[in-house]
C-alpha positions as CSV (number, residue, x, y, z in Angstrom):
1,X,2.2,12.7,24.9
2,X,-0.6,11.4,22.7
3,X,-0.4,8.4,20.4
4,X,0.8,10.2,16.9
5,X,0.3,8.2,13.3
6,X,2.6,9.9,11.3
7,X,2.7,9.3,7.2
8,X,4.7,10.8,4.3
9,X,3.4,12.3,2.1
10,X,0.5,13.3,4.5
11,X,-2.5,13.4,2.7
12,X,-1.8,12.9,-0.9
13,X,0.3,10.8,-3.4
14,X,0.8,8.8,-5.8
15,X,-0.6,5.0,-5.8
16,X,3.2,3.9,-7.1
17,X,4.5,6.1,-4.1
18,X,6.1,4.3,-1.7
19,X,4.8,5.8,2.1
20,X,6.8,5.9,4.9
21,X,4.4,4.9,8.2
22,X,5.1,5.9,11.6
23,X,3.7,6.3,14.9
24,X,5.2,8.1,18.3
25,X,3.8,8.9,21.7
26,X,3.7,5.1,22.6
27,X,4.7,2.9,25.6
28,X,8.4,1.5,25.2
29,X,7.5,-2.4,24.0
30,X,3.9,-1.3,23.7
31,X,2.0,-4.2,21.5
32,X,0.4,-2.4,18.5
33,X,-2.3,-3.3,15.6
34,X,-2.0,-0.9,12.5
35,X,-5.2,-1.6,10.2
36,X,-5.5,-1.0,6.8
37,X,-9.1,-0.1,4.9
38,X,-10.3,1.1,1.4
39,X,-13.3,0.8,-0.2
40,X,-13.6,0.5,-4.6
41,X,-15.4,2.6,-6.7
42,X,-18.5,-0.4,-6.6
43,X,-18.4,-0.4,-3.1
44,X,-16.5,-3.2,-2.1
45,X,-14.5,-3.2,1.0
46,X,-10.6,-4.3,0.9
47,X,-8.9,-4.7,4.4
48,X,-5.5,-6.0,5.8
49,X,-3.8,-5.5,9.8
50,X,-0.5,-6.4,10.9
51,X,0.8,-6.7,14.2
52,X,3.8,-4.4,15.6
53,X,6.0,-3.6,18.9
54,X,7.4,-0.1,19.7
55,X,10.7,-0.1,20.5
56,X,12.0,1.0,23.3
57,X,11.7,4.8,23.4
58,X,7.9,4.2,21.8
59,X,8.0,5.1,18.4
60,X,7.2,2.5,15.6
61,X,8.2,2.8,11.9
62,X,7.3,0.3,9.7
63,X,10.8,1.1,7.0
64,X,12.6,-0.6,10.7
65,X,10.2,-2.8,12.4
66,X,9.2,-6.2,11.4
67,X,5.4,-7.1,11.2
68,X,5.1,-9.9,13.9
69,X,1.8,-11.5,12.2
70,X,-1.7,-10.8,11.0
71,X,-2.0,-10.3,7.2
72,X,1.7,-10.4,6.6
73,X,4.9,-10.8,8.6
74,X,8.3,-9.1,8.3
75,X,9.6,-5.9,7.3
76,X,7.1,-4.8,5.0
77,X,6.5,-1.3,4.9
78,X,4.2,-1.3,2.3
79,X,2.4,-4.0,3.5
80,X,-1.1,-2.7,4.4
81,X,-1.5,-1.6,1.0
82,X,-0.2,-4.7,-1.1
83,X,-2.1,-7.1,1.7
84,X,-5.1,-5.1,1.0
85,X,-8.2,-8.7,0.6
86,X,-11.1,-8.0,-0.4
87,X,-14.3,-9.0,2.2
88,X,-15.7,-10.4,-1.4
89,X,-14.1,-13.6,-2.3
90,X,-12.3,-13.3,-5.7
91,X,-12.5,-9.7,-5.9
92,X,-9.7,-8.3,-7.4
93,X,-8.8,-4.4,-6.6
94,X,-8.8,-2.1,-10.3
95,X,-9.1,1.3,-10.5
96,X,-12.0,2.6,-13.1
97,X,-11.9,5.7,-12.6
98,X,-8.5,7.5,-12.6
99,X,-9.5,10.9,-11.6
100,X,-10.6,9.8,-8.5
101,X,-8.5,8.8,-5.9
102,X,-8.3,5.9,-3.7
103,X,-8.9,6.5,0.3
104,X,-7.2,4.5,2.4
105,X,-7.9,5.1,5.5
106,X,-5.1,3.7,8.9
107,X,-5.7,3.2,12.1
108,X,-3.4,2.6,15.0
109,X,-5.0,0.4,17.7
110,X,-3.7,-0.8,21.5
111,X,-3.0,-4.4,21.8
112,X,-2.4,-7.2,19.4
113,X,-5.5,-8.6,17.2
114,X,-7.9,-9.9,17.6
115,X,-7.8,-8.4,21.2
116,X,-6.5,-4.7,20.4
117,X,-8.2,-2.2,22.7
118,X,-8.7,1.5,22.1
119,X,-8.0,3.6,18.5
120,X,-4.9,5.4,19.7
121,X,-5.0,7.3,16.2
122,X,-6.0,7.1,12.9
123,X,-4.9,8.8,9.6
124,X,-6.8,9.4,6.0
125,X,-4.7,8.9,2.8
126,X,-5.8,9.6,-1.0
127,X,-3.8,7.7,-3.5
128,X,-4.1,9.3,-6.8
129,X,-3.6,7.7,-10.5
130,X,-2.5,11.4,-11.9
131,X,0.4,12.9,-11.1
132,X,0.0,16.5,-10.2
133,X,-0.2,18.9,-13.5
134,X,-1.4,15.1,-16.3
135,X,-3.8,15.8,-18.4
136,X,-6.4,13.1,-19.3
137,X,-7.7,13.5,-22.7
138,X,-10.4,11.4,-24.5
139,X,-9.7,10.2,-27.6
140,X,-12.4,9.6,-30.4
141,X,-10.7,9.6,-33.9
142,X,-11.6,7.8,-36.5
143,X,-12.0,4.6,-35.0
144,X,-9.5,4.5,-32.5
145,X,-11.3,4.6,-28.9
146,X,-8.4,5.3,-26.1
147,X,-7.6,8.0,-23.8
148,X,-4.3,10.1,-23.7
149,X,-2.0,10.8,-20.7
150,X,0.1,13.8,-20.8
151,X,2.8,14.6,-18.5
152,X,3.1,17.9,-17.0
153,X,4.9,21.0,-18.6
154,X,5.6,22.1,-22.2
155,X,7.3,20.2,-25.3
156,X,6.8,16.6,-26.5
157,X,7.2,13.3,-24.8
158,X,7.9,9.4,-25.4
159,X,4.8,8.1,-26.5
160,X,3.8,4.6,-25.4
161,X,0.5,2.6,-26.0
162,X,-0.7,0.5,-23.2
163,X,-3.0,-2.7,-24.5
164,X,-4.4,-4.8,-21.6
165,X,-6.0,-8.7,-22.5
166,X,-9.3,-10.0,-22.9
167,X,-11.2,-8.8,-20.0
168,X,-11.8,-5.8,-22.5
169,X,-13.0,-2.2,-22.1
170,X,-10.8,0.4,-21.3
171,X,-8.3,0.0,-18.7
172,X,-6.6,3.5,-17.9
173,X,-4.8,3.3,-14.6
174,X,-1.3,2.1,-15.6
175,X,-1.4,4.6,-18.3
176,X,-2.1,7.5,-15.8
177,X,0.8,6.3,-13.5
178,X,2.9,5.9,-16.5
179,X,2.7,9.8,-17.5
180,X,3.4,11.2,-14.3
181,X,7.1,9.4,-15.0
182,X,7.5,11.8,-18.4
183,X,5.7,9.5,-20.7
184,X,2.8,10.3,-23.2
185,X,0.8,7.2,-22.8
186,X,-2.5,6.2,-25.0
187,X,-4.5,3.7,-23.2
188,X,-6.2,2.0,-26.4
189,X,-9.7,-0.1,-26.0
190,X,-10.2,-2.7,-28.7
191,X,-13.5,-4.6,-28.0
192,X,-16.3,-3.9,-25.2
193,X,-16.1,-0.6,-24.9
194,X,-18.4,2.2,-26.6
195,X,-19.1,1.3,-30.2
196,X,-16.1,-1.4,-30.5
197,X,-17.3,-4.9,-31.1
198,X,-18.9,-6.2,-27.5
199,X,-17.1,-9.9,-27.6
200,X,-13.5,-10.5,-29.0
201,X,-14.0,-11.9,-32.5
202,X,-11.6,-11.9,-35.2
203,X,-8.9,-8.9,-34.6
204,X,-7.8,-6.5,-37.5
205,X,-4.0,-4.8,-36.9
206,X,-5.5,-1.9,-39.4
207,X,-7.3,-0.8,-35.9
208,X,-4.1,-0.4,-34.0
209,X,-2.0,1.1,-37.1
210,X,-4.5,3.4,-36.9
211,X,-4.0,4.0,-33.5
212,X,-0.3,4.3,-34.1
213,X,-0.6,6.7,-36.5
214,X,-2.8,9.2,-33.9
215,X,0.3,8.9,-31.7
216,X,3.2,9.8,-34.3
217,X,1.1,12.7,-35.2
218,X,0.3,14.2,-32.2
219,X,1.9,17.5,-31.7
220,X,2.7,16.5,-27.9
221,X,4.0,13.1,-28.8
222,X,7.9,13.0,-29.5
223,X,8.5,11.0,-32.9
224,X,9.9,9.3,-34.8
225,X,8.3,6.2,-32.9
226,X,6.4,4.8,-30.1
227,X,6.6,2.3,-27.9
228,X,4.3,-0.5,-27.1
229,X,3.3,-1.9,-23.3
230,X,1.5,-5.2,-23.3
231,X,-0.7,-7.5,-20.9
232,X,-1.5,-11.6,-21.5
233,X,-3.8,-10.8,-25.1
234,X,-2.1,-7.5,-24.7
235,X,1.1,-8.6,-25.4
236,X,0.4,-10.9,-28.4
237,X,-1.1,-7.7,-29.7
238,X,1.9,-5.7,-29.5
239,X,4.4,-8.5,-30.5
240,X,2.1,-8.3,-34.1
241,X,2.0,-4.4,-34.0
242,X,6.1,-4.4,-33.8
243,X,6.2,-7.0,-36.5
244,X,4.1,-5.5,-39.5
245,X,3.9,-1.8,-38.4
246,X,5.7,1.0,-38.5
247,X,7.1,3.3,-36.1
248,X,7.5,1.2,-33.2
249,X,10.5,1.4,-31.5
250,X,10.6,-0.4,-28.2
251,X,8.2,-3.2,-26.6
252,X,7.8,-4.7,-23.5
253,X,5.6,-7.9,-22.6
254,X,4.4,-8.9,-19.6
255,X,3.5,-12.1,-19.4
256,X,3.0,-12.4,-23.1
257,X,2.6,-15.4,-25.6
258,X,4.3,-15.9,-28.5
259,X,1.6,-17.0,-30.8
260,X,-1.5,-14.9,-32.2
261,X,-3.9,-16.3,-29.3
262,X,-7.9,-16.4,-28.8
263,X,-9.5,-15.1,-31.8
264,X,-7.7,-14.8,-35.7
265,X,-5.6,-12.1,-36.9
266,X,-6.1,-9.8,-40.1
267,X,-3.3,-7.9,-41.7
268,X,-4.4,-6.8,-45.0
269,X,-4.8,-10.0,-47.1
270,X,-2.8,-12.1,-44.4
271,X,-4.6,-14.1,-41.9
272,X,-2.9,-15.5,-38.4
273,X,-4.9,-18.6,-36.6
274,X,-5.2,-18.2,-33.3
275,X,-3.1,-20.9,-31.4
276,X,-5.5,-24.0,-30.5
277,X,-5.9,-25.5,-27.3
278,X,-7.3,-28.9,-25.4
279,X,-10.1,-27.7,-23.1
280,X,-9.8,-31.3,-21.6
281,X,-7.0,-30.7,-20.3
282,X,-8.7,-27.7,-18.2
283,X,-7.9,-28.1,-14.1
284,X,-10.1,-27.3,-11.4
285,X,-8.1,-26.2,-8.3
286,X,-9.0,-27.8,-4.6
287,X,-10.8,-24.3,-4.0
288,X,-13.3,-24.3,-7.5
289,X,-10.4,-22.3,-9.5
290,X,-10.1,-22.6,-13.0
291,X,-6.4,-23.3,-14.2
292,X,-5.9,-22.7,-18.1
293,X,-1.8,-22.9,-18.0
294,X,-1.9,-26.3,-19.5
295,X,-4.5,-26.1,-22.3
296,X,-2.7,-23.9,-24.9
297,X,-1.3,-26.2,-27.6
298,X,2.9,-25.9,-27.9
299,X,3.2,-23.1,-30.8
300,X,6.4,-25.0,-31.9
301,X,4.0,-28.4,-33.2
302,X,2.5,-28.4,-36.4
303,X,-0.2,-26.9,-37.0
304,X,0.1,-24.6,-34.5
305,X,3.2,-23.2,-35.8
306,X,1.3,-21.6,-37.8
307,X,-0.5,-19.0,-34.8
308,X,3.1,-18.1,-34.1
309,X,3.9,-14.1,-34.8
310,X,6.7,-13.7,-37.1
311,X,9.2,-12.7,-35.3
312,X,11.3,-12.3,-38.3
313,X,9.7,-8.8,-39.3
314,X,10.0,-7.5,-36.1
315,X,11.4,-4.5,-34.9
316,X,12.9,-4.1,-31.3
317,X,14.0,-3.5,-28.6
318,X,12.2,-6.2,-26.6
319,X,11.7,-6.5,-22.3
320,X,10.1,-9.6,-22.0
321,X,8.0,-9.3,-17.7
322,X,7.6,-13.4,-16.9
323,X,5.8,-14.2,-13.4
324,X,7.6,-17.5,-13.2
325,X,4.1,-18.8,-11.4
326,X,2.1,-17.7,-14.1
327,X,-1.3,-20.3,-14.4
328,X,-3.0,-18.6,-17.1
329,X,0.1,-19.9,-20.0
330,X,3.7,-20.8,-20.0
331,X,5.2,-17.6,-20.3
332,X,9.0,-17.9,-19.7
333,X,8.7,-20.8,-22.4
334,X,7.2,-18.4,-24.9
335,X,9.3,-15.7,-23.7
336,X,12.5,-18.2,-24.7
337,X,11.0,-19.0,-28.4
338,X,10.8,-15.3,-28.8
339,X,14.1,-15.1,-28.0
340,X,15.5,-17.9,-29.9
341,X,13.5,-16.8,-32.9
342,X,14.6,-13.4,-32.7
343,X,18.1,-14.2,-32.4
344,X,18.2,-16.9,-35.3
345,X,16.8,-14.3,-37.9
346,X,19.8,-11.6,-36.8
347,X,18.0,-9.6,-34.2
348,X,19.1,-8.3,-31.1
349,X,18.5,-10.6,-28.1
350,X,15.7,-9.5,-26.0
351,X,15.7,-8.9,-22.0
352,X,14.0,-11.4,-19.8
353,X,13.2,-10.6,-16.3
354,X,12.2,-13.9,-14.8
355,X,10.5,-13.7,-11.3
356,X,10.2,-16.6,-8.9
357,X,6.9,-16.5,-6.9
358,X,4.9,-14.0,-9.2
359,X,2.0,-14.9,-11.3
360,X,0.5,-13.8,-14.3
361,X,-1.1,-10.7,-13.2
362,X,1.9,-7.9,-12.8
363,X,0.1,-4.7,-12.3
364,X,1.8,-1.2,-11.0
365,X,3.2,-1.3,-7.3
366,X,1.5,-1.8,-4.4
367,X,-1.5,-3.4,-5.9
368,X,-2.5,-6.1,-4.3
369,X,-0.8,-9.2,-6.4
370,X,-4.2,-11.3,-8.3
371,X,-4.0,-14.6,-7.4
372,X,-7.5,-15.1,-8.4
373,X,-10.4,-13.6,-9.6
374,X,-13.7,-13.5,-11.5
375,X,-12.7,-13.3,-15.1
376,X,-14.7,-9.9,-16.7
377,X,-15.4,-12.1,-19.6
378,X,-15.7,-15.8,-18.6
379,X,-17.9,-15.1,-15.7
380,X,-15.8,-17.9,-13.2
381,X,-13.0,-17.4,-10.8
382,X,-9.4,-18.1,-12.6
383,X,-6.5,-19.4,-11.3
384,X,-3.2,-16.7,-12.0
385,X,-0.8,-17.9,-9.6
386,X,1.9,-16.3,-7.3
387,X,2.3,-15.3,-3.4
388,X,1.8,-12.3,-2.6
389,X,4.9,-11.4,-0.9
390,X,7.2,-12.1,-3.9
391,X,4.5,-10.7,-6.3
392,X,4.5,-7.4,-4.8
393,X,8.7,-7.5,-5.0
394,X,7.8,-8.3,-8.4
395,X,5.7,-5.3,-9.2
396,X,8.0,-2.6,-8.1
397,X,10.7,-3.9,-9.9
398,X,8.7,-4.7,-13.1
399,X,7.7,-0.9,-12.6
400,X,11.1,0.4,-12.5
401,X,12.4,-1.6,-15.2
402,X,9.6,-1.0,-17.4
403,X,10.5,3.2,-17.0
404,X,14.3,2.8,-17.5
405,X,13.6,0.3,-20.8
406,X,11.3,3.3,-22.3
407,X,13.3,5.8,-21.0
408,X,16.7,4.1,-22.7
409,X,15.2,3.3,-26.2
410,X,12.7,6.0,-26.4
411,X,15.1,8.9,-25.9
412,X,13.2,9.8,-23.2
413,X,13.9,12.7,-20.2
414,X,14.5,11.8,-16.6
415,X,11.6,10.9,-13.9
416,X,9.3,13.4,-12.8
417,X,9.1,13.8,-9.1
418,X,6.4,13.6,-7.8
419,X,5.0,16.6,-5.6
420,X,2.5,17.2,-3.4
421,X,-1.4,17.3,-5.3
């Protein structure tokens, strides 16, 4: 019998779906090389192998077999996607268009790298970012500049706003995983992106009630609130949005600060500094890699006390997402100020998910965990932290956790399954 490659769902799925890899048709013990290849949507190449054994009646399946080397080791069976490395040093893998898939594309080889033989077989997988039957819908009102995710069928759904940091533009691809789990999700732009402002400069919340506002009116959004999701700038963002707005129910952070950071805040006729920093105290990593996780000055020291968001106002629920190797700030020490703020003005304590080994970019599962990149902005490569193999533990957790959070406080309806596009 022919070498088979064998993967479910064949075809098509989900990027957040987990796959379950297989091969038959092989010698019992017969040494095996399983590569892994996709290319972005600039053309950049991203590539990870592994080595295997079949056992003894000469099938291989990666939920029972250990990886024996190559770009990771163990039982990993989702490791050819998370260990995906780009060819291009400090590349980091993001998906700009969402109504495209990804194609990955496996091959099974003979023999171990970097001596395998012949392509025993081969397989072609798209990984989609929209659940069969979401709709993407552009959004251009008033000034809000976003796009809208909306789940499959008829009636109204949790609404969530997704804010990513400062590399700007408009980042849709958690937002289009996000709705094919039940949730109406706005991915919101606020600079470097159409006729925003190019370059981060002073930030006004009017912009984001606004955007709020679009969301609790929607006919397809469920009221009488929304929740907020936020990334690094993000998360400040939505920290000050659950503070002085209304109609925010539940907010998670993912490796969030405490204090208004980067540029000013405007409220009305209030004004939040920006928390200062030391750019002296910037470190240069053995391989050229900026490391910013000890500039930021401590929000609890005069004057920067000032930058802090008050927590006081704010309304919860709050999931606080802290990669514990996070180089870009000290998130699990912010993440405990929230907590003790929130706690000393009489509000309920927030949830912490600390986790060891993970840095400061958490994205959806199966990404390849950032350790490093080119900053969109800053033009150099930045330091985030983390190894891969807890990272990518990380993100599948943070995933779930995120849905169940939303889910719980947003009066939400159960998962939707995924079927076959």
């Amino acid at each position: 019998m022919a070498a088979a490659l064998l993967v479910q769902p064949a075809g098509r799925g989900c990027w957040d779906e987990p796959l379950r890899i297989a091969a038959r048709g092989l010698a019992p013990g017969q040494p095996l090389t399983l590569r892994a290849c996709l290319r972005d949507e600039k053309g950049a190449r991203f590539r990870a192998h592994a080595r295997y054994r079949a056992d003894a009646r000469g099938e291989l399946d990666l939920a029972r077999a250990p990886a024996l080397g190559g770009s990771f080791a163990g039982l990993e069976p989702m490791g050819l996607l998370w260990a995906l490395e780009p060819d291009r040093p400090f590349w980091r893998l993001l998906k700009r268009d969402v109504r495209t898939p990804f194609v990955v594309r496996l091959e099974l080889l003979d023999g171990h790298e970097p001596d395998a033989g012949r392509l025993l077989a081969s397989a072609g997988l798209e990984r989609h970012f929209m659940a069969p039957g979401v709709r993407r819908l552009p959004v251009r009102a008033g000034r809000v500049r976003a796009t809208l995710f909306l789940p499959p069928g008829e009636g109204r759904f949790p609404g969530i706003i997704d804010l990513f940091g400062t590399g700007g533009g408009l980042c849709e691809y958690r937002a289009s995983l996000l709705a094919g789990h039940g949730f109406a999700v706005l991915a919101l732009a606020y600079f470097r992106f159409e006729d925003l402002p190019e370059h981060l400069s002073d930030v006004h919340l009017e912009y984001f009630e606004e955007a709020v506002g679009f969301m609790l009116q929607h006919p397809k959004v469920k009221g009488p609130s929304v929740g907020l999701l936020g990334f690094s700038k993000g998360g400040d963002l939505c920290l000050s949005m659950a503070s002085f707005l209304k109609g925010i129910t539940a907010t998670v952070l993912i490796n969030a600060c405490v204090a208004n950071t980067v540029v000013p805040l405007h409220y009305k006729d209030m004004i939040i500094p920006n928390l200062g920093n030391e750019p002296g105290k910037l470190k240069t990593t053995e391989s050229g890699l900026l490391n910013y996780v000890d500039i930021w000055n401590n929000p609890l020291e005069e004057p920067n006390h000032q930058s802090i968001i008050p927590l006081e106002k704010a309304e919860g629920p709050f999931l606080f997402i802290v990669g514990m190797d996070d180089q870009n700030w000290k998130s699990g020490f912010y993440a405990q100020i929230a907590s003790e703020r929130l706690q000393a003005h009489g509000k309920e304590r927030p949830q912490i998910l600390y986790y060891p080994g993970t840095g400061h970019c958490i994205d959806p599962p199966y990404f390849p965990p950032s350790r490093a990149s080119v900053h969109a902005l800053l033009g150099e490569a930045i330091f985030y932290g983390g190894e891969p193999k807890a990272q990518s533990r990380a993100q599948v957790d943070a995933w779930q956790q995120i849905q169940t959070f939303f889910r719980k406080h947003l009066n939400g309806k159960n998962p939707v399954k995924h079927s076959k596009i």
